[in-house]
LOKE-23957 format. One record per residue (C-alpha): residue in one letter; x, y, z. Coordinates in Angstrom, 2 decimals. Last residue first. Layout:
N
NODE code      c1      c2      c3
NODE    A       X       Y       Z
...
// end
This chain:
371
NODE code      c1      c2      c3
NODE    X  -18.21   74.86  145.24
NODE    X  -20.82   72.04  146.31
NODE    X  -22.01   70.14  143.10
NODE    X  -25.27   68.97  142.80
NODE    X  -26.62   66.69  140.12
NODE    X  -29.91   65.81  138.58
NODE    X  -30.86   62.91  135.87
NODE    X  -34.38   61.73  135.22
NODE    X  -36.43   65.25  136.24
NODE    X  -39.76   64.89  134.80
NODE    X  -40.98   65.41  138.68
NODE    X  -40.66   69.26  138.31
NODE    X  -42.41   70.94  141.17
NODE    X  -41.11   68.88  143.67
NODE    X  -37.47   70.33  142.33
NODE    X  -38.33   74.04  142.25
NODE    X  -39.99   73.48  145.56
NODE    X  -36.68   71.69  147.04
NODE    X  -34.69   74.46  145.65
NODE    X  -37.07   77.28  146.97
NODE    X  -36.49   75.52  150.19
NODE    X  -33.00   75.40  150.28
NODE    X  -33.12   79.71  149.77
NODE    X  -35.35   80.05  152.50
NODE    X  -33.06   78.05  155.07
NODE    X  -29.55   79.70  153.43
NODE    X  -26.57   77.65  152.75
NODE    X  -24.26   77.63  155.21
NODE    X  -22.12   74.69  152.82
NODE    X  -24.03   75.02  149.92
NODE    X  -21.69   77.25  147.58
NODE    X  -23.51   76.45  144.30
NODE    X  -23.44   74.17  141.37
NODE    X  -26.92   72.60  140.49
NODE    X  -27.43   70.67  137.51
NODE    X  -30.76   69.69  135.89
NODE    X  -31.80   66.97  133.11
NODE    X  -35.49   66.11  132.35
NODE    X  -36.91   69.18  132.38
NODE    X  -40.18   68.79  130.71
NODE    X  -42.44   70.78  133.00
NODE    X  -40.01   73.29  133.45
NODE    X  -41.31   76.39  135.85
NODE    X  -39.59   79.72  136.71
NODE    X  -39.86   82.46  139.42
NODE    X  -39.78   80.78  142.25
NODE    X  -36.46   79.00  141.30
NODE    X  -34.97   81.90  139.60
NODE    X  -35.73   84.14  142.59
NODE    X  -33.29   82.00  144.72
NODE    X  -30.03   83.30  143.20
NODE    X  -28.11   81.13  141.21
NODE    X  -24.81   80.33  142.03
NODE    X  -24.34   78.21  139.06
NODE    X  -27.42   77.00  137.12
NODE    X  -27.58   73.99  134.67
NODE    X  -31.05   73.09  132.65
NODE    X  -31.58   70.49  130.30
NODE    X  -35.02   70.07  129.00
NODE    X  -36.71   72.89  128.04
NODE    X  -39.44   73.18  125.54
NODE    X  -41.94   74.55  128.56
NODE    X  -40.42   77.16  129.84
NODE    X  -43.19   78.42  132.31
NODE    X  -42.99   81.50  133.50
NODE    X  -44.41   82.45  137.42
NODE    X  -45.67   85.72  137.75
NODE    X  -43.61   88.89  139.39
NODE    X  -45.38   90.11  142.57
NODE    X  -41.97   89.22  144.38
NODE    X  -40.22   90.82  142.17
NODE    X  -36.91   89.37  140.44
NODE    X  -33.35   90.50  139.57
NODE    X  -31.67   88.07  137.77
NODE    X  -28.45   87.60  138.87
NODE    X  -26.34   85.43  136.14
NODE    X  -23.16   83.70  137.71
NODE    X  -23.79   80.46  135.31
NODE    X  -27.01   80.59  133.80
NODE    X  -27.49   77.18  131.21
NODE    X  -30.29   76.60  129.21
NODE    X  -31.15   73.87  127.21
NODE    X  -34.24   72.53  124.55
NODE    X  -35.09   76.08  123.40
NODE    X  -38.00   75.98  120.86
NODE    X  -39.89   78.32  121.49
NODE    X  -37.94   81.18  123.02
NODE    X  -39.89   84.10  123.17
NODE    X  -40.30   83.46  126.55
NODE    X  -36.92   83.20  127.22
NODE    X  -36.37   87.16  126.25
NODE    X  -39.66   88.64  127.60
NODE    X  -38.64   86.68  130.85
NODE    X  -35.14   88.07  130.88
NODE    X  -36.13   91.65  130.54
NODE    X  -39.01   91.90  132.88
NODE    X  -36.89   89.70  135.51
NODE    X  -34.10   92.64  135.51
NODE    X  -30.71   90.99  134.03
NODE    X  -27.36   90.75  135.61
NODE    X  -24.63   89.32  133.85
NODE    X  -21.86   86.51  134.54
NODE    X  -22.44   83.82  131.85
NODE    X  -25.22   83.40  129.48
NODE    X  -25.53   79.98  127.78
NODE    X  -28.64   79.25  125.28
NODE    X  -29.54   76.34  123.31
NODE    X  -32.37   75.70  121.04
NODE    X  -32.80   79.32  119.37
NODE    X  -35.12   79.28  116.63
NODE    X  -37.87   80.85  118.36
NODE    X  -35.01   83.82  119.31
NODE    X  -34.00   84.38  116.21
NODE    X  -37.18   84.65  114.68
NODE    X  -38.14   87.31  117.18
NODE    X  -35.19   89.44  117.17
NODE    X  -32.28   89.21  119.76
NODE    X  -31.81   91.17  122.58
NODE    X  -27.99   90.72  123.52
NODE    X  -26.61   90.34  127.01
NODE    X  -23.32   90.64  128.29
NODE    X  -20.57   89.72  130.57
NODE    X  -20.54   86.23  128.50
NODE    X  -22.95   85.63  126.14
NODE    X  -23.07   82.17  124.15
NODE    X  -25.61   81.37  121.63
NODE    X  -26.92   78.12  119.65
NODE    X  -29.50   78.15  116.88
NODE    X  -27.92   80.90  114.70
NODE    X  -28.68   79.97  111.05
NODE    X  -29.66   83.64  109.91
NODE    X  -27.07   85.32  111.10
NODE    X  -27.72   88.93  109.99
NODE    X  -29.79   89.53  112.70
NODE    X  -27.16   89.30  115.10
NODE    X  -25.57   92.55  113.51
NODE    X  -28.41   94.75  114.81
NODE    X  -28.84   93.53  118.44
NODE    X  -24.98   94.64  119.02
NODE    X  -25.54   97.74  120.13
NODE    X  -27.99   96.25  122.97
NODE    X  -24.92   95.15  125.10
NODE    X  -22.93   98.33  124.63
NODE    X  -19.50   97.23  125.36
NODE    X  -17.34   98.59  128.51
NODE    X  -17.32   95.46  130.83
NODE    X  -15.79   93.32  128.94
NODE    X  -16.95   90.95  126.07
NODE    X  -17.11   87.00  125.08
NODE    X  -19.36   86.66  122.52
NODE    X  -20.24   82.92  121.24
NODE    X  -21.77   81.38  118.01
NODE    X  -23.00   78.64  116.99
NODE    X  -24.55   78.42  113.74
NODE    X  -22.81   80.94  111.83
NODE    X  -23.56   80.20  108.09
NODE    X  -24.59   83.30  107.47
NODE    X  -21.91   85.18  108.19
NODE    X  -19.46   83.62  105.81
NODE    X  -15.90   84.02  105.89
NODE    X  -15.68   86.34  109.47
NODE    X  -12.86   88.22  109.86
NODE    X  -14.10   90.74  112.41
NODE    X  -14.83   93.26  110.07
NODE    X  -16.30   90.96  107.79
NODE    X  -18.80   89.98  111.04
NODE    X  -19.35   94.00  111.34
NODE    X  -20.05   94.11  107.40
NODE    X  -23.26   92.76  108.20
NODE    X  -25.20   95.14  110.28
NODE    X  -23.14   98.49  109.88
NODE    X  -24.30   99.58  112.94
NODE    X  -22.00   97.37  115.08
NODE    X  -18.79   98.93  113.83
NODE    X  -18.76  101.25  116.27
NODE    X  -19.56   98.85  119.31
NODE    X  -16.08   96.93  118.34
NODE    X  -14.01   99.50  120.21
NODE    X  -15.63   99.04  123.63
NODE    X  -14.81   95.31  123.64
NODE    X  -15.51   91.63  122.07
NODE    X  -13.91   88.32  122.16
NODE    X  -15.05   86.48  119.34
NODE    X  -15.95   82.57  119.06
NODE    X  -17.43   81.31  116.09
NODE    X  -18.99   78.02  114.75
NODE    X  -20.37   76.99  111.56
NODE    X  -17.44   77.49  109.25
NODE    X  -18.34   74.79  106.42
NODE    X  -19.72   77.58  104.59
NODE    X  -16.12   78.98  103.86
NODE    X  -14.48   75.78  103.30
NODE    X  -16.21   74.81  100.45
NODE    X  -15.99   78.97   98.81
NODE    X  -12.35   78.89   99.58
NODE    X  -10.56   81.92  101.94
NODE    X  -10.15   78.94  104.66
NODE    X   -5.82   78.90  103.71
NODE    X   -4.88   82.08  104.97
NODE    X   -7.71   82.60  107.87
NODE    X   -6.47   86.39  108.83
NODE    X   -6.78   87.57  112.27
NODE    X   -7.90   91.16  112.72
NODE    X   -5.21   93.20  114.89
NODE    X   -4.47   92.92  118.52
NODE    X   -5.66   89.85  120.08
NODE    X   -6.58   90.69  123.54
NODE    X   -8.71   87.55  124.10
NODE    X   -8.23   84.96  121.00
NODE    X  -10.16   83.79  118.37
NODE    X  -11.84   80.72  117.82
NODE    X  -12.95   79.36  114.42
NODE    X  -15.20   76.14  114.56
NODE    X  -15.42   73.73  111.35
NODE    X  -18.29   71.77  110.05
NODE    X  -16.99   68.36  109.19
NODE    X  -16.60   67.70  104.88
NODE    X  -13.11   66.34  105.48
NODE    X  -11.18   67.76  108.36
NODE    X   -7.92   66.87  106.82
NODE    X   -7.60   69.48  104.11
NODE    X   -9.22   72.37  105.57
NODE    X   -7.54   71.93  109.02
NODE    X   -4.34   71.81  107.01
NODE    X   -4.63   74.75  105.15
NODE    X   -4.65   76.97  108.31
NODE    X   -1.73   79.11  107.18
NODE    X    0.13   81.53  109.68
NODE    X    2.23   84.05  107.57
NODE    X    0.37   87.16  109.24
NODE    X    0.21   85.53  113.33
NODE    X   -2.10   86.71  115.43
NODE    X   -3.65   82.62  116.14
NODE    X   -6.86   81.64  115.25
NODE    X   -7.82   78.89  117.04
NODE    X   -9.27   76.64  114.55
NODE    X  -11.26   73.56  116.08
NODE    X  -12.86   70.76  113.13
NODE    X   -8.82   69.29  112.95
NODE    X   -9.27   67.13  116.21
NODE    X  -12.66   65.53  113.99
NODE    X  -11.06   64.58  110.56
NODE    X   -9.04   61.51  111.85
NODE    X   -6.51   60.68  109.38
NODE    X   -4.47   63.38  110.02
NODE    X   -3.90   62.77  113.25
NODE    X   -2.98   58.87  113.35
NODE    X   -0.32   59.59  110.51
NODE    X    1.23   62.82  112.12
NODE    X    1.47   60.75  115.13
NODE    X    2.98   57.60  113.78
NODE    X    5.50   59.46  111.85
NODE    X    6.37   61.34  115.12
NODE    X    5.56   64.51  117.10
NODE    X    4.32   66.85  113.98
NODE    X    1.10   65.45  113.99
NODE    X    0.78   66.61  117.05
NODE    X    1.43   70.18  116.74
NODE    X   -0.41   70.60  113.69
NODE    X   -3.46   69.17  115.62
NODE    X   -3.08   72.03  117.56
NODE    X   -3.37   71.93  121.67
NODE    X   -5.39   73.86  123.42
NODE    X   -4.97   77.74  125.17
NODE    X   -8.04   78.88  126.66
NODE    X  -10.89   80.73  124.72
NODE    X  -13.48   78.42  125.91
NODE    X  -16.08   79.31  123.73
NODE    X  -16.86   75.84  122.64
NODE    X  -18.13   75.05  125.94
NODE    X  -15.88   73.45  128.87
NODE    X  -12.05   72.47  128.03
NODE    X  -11.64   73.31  124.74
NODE    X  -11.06   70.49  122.44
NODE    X   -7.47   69.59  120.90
NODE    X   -6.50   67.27  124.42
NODE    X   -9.66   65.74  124.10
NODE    X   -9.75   64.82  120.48
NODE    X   -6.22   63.42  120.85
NODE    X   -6.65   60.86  123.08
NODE    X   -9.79   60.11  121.08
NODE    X   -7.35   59.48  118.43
NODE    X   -4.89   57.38  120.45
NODE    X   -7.68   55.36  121.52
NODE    X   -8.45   54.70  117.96
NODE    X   -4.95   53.99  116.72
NODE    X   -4.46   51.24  119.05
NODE    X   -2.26   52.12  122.12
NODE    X    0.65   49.46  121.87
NODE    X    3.34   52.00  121.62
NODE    X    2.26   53.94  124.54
NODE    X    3.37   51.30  126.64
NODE    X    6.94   51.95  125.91
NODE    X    9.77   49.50  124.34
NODE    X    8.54   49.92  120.89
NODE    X    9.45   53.40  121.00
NODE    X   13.29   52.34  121.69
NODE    X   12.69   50.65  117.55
NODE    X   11.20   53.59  116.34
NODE    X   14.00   56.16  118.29
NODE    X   16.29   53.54  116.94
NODE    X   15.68   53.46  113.27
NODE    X   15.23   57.44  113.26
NODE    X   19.01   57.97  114.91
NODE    X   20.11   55.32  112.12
NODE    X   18.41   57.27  109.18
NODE    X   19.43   60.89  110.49
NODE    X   22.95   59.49  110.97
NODE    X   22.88   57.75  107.13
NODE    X   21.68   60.85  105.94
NODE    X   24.35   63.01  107.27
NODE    X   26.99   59.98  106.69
NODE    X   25.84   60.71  102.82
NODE    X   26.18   64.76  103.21
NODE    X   29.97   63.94  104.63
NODE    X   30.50   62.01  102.01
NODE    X   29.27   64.51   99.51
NODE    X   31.35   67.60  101.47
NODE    X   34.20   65.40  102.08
NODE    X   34.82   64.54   97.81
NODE    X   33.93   68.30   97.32
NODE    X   36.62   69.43   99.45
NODE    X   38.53   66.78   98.01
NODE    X   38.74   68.69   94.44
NODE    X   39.41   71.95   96.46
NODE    X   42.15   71.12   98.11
NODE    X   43.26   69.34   94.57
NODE    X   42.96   72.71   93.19
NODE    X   44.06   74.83   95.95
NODE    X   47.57   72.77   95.94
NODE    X   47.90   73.35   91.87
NODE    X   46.88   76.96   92.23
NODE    X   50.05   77.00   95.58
NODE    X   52.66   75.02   93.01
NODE    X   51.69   77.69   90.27
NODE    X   52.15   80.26   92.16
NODE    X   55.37   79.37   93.33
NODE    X   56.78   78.20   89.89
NODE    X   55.22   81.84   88.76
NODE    X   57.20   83.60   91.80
NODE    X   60.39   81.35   91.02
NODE    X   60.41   82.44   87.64
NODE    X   60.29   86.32   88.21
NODE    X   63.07   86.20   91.06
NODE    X   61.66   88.78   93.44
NODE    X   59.87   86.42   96.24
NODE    X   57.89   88.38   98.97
NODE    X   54.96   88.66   96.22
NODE    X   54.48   84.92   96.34
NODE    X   53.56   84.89   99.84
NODE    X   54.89   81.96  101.49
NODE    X   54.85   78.11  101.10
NODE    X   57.02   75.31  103.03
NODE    X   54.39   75.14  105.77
NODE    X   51.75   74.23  103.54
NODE    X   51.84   70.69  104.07
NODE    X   48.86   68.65  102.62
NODE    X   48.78   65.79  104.86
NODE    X   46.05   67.11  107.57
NODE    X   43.18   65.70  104.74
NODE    X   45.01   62.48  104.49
NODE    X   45.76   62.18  108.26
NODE    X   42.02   62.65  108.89
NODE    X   40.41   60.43  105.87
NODE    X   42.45   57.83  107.59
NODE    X   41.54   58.29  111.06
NODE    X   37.78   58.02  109.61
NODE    X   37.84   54.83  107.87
NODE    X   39.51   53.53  111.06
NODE    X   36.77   54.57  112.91
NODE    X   34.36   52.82  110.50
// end
């Protein structure tokens, strides 16, 4: 093949166009025209194996790209990786496409897209596992198309995550159809002080914010700063009629009373509440089944009564402060988690813990974490 290719070299370098000039510096008529015609002749048959190179060269592209794919499968082989079955590699994938914690997380995951764009084995192995292409994070891009989590997600319910500080409404080019559109079950939104306007317009705040189909919402989590109006934003939730599962962080909504004894699970994350306001709200939750308070200071008196949640059973506190336990009963907890800062912990506040705990012997499964 080298040789192949010294010979194509000194063939192309033997055209010599030293002996030619400009055919205006010559003044004899018929030597400019024999001069011309010699250089149209030379540009011809330049030309002419132009073309010839240009299609081989186009073939040795394709045989490069063919041999350089041939080995990277065949130096693949050599790595462990290679004999992963396809179903670990898909649950490989699951986790790395899932958000870390709940399905608010709003922190950067891998796309499916992105994987199945590693290798033919990749792409194969991702697309034909519906569940890494259920999570959309919605990126603020104009000619992004999300076609493919449409297409290879099947009939799953899909989850659409947008971003924190994400200037401008994100489209959702390719999950416009009617199918996909109630499919949508799950939304994230990151929230601040210039969303509150929109609020009283009920249900054209969720078209606002890009939402296909309000009222198939599900699950649903708002993540806002410190300047929203919490109770602004009573008015629009009650035009999700299928919301069963809420997430509130640095906020917290009133919801109305159907809403809230259909509500089975319930995350609220750095707030502070008054007791009157918190048990009014979790009492009017029926059928709630778990609860988790993470940073939430509820601010209880000591002539308060004690509520009993009585549907619940899976509850997870973080740094809670001691009022919840003497405040609150479970009789059918079955499943509690404790993460505080327990190294000088306080003598009153272990106690309340061990009451809260004596008090509740449906317990099964309970862990502590010291952060």
């Amino acid at each position: 093949m080298s040789n192949d290719a010294n010979s194509l070299h000194q063939y192309v370098l033997g055209y010599d166009i030293t002996t030619f000039a400009p055919v205006h510096l010559t003044y004899n008529t018929a030597t400019r025209h024999s001069s011309r015609r010699t250089i149209e002749d030379t540009l011809e048959h330049m030309d002419a194996d132009y073309e010839s190179i240009y299609e081989l060269s186009q073939k040795l592209s394709t045989i490069e790209h063919t041999l350089r794919r041939r080995r990277a499968i065949l130096h693949n082989f050599l790595q462990p990786v290679a004999a992963l079955p396809m179903e670990v590699l898909q649950r490989i994938f699951l986790y790395a496409v899932r958000p870390r914690e709940h399905f608010d997380d709003l922190e950067y995951f891998l796309s499916p897209i992105t994987l199945s764009e590693v290798c033919s084995t990749w792409r194969h192995t991702a697309q034909s596992y519906p569940p890494i292409w259920t999570v959309v994070q919605l990126e603020p891009c104009e000619q992004r198309s999300y076609a493919p989590y449409a297409r290879y997600s099947g009939s799953l319910s899909l989850e659409l995550h947008q971003q924190k500080h994400n200037y401008g409404l994100p489209r959702i080019a390719g999950l416009e159809g009617a199918d996909v559109r109630d499919r949508i079950t799950t939304l994230s939104l990151p929230l601040d002080s210039s969303d509150d306007w929109w609020t009283k317009f009920g249900r054209y705040f969720w078209k606002y914010k890009g939402v296909p189909n309000h009222k198939s919402i599900e699950r649903l989590a708002l993540l806002a700063n410190n300047d929203v109006e919490d109770s602004a934003y009573s008015y629009p939730l009650t035009f999700l009629p299928s919301l069963r599962h809420l997430f509130l962080e640095t906020m917290f909504v009133p919801l109305s009373t159907t809403q809230l004894a259909n509500l089975v699970t319930l995350v609220v994350r750095c707030v502070k509440i008054d007791s009157s306001t918190f048990t009014g709200f979790i009492g009017a939750c029926d059928s709630i089944q778990e609860l988790t308070l993470d940073l939430v200071n509820i601010k209880c008196d000591e002539d308060d009564d004690i509520v009993s949640i009585p549907s619940l059973h899976t509850l997870s506190v973080v740094r809670p402060i001691a009022g919840f336990f003497a405040g609150y009963r479970t009789p059918q907890l079955q499943y509690f988690t404790l993460r505080d800062n327990l190294e000088f912990p306080q003598p009153a506040y272990l106690h309340t813990v061990e009451d809260f705990i004596a008090d509740t012997p449906t317990i099964k499964n309970m862990t502590i974490f010291v952060i």
